[in-house]
C-alpha positions in Angstrom: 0.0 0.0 0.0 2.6 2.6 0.6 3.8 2.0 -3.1 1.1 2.6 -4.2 0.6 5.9 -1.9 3.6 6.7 -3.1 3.2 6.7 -6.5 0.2 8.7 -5.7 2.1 11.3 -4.0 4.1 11.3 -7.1 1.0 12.7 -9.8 -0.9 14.4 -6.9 -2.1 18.1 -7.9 -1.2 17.4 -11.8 -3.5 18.3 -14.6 -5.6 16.2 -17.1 -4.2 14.6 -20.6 -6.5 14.0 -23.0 -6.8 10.4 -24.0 -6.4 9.2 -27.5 -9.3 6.4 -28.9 -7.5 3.1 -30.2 -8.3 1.2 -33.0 -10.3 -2.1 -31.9 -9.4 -5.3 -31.7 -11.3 -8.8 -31.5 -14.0 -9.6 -28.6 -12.1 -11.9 -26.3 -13.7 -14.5 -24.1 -14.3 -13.8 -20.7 -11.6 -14.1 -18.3 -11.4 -17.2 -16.7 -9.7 -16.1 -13.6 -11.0 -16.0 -10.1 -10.5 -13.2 -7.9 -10.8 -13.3 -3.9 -13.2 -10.6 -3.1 -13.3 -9.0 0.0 -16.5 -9.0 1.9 -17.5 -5.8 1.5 -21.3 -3.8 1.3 -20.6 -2.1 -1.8 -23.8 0.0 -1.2 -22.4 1.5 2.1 -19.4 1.9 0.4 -20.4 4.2 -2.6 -22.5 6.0 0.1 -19.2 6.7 2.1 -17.2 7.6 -0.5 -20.3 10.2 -2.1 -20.1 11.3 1.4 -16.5 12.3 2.0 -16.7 13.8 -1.8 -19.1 16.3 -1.1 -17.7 17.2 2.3 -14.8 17.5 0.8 -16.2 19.9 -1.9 -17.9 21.6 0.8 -14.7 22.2 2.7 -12.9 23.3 -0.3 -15.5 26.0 -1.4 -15.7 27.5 2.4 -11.9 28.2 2.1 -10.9 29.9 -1.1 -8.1 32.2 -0.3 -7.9 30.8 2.6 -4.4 30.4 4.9 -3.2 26.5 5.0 -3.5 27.2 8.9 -7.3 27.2 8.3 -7.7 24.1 6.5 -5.6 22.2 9.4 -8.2 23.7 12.0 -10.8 22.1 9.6 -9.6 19.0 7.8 -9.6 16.1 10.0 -6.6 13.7 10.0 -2.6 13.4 10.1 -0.9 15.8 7.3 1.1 13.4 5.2 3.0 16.4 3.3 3.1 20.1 4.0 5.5 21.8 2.2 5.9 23.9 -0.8 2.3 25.7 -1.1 0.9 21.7 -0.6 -1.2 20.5 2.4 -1.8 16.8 1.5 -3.5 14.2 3.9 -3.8 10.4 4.3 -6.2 7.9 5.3 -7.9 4.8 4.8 -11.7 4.7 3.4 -11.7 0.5 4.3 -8.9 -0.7 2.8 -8.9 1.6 -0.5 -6.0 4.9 0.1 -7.6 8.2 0.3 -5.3 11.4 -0.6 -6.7 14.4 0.0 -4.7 17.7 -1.1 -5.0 21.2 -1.1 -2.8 23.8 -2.8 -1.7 27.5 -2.0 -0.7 30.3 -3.8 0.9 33.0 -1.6 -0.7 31.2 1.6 -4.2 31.6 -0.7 -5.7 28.0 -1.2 -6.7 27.4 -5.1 -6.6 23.9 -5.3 -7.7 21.0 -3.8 -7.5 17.2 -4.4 -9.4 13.9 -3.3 -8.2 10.9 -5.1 -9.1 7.5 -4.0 -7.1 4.6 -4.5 -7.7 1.0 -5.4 -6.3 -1.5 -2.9 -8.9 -4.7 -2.7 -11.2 -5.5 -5.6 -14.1 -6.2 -4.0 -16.2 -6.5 -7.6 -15.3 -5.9 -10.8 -17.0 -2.5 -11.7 -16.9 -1.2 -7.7 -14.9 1.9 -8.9 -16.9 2.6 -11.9 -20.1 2.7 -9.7 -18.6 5.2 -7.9 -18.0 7.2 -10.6 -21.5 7.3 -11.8 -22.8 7.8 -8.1 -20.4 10.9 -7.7 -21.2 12.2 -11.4 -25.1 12.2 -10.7 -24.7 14.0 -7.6 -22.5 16.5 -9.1 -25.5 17.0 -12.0 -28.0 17.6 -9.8 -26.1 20.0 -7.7 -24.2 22.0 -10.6 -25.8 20.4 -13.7 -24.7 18.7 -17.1 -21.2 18.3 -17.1 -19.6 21.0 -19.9 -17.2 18.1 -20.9 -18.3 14.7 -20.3 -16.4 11.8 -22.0 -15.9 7.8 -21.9 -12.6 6.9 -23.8 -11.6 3.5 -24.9 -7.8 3.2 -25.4 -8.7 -0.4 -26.5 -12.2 -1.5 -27.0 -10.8 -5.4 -26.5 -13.5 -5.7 -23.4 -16.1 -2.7 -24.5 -18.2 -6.0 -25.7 -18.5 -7.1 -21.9 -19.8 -4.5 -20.1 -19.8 -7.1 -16.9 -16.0 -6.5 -17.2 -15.6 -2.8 -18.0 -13.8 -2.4 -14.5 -11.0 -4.6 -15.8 -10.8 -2.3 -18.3 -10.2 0.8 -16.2 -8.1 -1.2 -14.0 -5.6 -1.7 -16.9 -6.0 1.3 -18.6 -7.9 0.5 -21.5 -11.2 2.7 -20.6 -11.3 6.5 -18.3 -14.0 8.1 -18.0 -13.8 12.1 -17.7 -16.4 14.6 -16.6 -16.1 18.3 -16.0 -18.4 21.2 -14.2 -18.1 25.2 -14.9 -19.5 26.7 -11.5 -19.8 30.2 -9.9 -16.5 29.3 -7.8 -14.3 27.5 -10.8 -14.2 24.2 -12.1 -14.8 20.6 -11.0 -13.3 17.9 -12.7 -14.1 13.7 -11.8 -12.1 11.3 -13.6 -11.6 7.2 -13.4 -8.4 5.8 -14.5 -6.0 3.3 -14.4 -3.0 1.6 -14.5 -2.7 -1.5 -12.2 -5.0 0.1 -9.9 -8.3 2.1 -10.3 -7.7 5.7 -9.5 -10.4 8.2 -8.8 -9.8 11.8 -9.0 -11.8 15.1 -8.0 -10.5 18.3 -8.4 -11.7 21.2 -7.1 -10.4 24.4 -9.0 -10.1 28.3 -8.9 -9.1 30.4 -11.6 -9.9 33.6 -10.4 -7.9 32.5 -7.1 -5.1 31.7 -8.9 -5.0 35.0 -11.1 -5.6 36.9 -8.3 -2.3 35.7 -6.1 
């Protein structure tokens, strides 16, 4: 786990790449493997997870401009990183790694971070529901995403929807969705590269320009 945090650590704060469609390839069969699941209430789960989301959000919006010193009084949990304009925390939602960043311009917060992190699998499209859990909420709260997009690298499993989490999982499907609000701009995305990633971003462009 803290390789993967690391790694994490590593792209934390970084901005979205465009993904380029691949040309498509035969349907295979369905994999044959068998993967231990954990035991885990998916539902209760996904509700967490919407949960600390739009807390998150909430805590993000209540401190543009803010000094990191505010966001310590507020955020709870142990500071993984502060250092360079970067307030990052760690923790654990079950077994799955939670990173939760905020960054500063000139003590001024503009930017903040939740990314969750794929540890178990406890079912094959678990991440992907939480994607489209998150994305709803976010629509009825700000609306139809501006940018909204589901891109296959390689379409080998797009066949098998039943197995469209193995997909992300090895980076062969992300999903990408984007907000314009009064404040600045949320983005959600679902990746991945050995390990399902899910990424808000909370941003402010007038915050920014303004320190």
């Amino acid at each position: 786990m803290r390789n993967l945090i690391a790694m994490a650590l590593g792209v934390m704060l970084t901005g979205f790449t465009p993904f380029a469609l691949a040309n498509s390839e035969d349907t295979p069969a369905p994999p044959t493997f068998t993967i231990p699941f954990d035991e885990k209430d998916e539902t209760t789960l996904q509700a967490e997870v919407t949960r600390q989301v739009l807390t998150f959000l909430q805590t993000v919006q209540a401190h543009w401009g803010q000094h990191p010193e505010a966001l310590r009084l507020s955020v709870a949990g142990t500071v993984e990183r502060d250092e360079e304009g970067r307030l990052i925390y760690l923790r654990n939602l079950s077994d799955h790694g939670v990173l939760e960043g905020y960054e500063f311009r000139h003590e001024s917060l503009v930017r903040g971070q939740y990314i969750l992190l794929q540890r178990p699998l406890n079912g094959l499209n678990e991440f992907i529901g939480y994607y489209r859990t998150l994305k709803e909420q976010l629509t009825a709260v700000y609306g139809s995403p501006t940018n909204d997009q589901t891109v296959w690298d390689n379409d080998l499993y797009q066949p098998v929807p039943d197995y469209w989490g193995i997909a992300v999982l090895i980076g062969h499907l992300h999903y990408h969705a984007a907000w314009e609000t009064a404040d600045g701009t949320i983005t959600l995305e679902l990746t991945g590269n050995r390990h399902s990633r899910l990424f808000l971003e909370f941003r402010n462009y007038r915050e920014e320009a303004r320190t």
